[in-house]
C-alpha positions in Angstrom: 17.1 9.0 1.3 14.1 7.0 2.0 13.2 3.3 1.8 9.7 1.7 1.9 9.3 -2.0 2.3 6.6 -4.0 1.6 5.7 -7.8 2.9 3.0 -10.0 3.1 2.4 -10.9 -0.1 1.9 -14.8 -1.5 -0.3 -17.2 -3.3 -4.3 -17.2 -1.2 -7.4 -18.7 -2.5 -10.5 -16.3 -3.4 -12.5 -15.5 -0.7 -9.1 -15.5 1.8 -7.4 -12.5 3.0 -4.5 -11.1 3.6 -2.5 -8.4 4.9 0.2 -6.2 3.5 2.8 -4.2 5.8 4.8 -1.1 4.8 7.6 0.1 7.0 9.3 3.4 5.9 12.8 4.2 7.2 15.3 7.1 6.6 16.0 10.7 7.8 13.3 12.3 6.8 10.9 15.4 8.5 7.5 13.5 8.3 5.5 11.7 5.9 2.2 12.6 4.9 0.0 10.5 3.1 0.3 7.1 2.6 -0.9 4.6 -0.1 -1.5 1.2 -1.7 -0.8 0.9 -5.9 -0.9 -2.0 -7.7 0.1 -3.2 -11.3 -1.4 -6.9 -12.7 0.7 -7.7 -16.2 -0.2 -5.9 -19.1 -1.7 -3.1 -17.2 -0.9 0.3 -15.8 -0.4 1.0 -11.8 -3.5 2.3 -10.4 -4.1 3.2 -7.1 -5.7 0.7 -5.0 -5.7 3.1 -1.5 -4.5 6.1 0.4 -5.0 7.7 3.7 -3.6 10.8 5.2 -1.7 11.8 8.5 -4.9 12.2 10.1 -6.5 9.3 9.1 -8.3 10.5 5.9 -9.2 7.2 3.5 -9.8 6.9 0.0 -10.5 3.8 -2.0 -10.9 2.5 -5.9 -14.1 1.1 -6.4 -13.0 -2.1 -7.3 -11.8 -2.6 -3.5 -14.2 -0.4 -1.1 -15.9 -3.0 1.6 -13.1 -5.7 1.1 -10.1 -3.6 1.1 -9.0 -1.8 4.2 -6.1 0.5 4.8 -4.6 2.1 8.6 -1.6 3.5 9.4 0.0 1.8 12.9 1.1 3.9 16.0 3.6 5.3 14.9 3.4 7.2 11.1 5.8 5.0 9.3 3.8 2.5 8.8 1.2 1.4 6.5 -1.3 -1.5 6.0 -3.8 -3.4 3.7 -6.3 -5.7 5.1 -7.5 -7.6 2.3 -10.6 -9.6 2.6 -12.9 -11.5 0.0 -9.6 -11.6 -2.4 -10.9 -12.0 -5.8 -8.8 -13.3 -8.8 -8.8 -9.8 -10.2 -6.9 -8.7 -7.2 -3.8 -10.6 -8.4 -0.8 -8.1 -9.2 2.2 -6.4 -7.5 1.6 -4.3 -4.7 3.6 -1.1 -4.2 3.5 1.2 -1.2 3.7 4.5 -1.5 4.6 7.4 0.5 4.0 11.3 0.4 7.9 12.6 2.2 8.5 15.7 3.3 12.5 16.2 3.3 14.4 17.7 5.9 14.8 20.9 3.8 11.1 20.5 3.6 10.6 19.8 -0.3 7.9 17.0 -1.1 9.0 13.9 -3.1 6.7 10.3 -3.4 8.6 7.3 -2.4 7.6 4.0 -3.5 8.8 0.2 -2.1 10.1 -2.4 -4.3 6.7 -4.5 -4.3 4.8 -7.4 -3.0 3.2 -10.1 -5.7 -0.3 -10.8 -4.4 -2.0 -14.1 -6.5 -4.8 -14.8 -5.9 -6.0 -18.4 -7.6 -7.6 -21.2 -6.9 
């Protein structure tokens, strides 16, 4: 099917940044969108960022002016410059991808995470 991976994720002070990569790989036709969720304990995954095929971003509040995402050269790939990290950014990262099959059906994929800590 499809795989996402995710790296760059670690332990950074507040006020760092950092940058997360998402490579997607499989037969697929094409992928559309593109996001960023994250998931801190004891609270539900919310999204964090997303941007289309053609470039399209959307942010959560909580990130907009620190958080920036891009898609590289080529369309599998996904990234989130984080700057100004703030404690509250600490959770587990979790790309996501909009697929379009090869029959042409629409299914989200989604990477096995990155923890992101952000502490002093």
């Amino acid at each position: 099917q499809v795989k996402l991976e995710e790296s760059g994720g670690g332990l950074v002070q507040p006020g760092r940044s950092l940058r997360l990569s998402c490579a997607a790989s499989g037969i697929i036709f094409s992928i559309n969108a593109m996001g960023w969720y994250r998931q801190a304990p004891g609270k539900e995954r919310e999204l964090v960022a997303s941007i289309s095929s053609r470039g399209n971003t959307n942010y959560a509040d909580s990130v907009k002016g620190r958080f920036t995402i891009y898609r590289g050269n080529t369309k599998n790939t996904v990234y989130l410059q984080m700057n100004s990290l703030k404690p509250e950014d600490t959770a587990v990262y979790y790309c996501n991808a909009d697929i379009v099959s090869l029959s042409r059906a629409t299914f989200n994929s989604w990477g096995q995470g990155t923890q992101v800590t952000v502490s002093s």
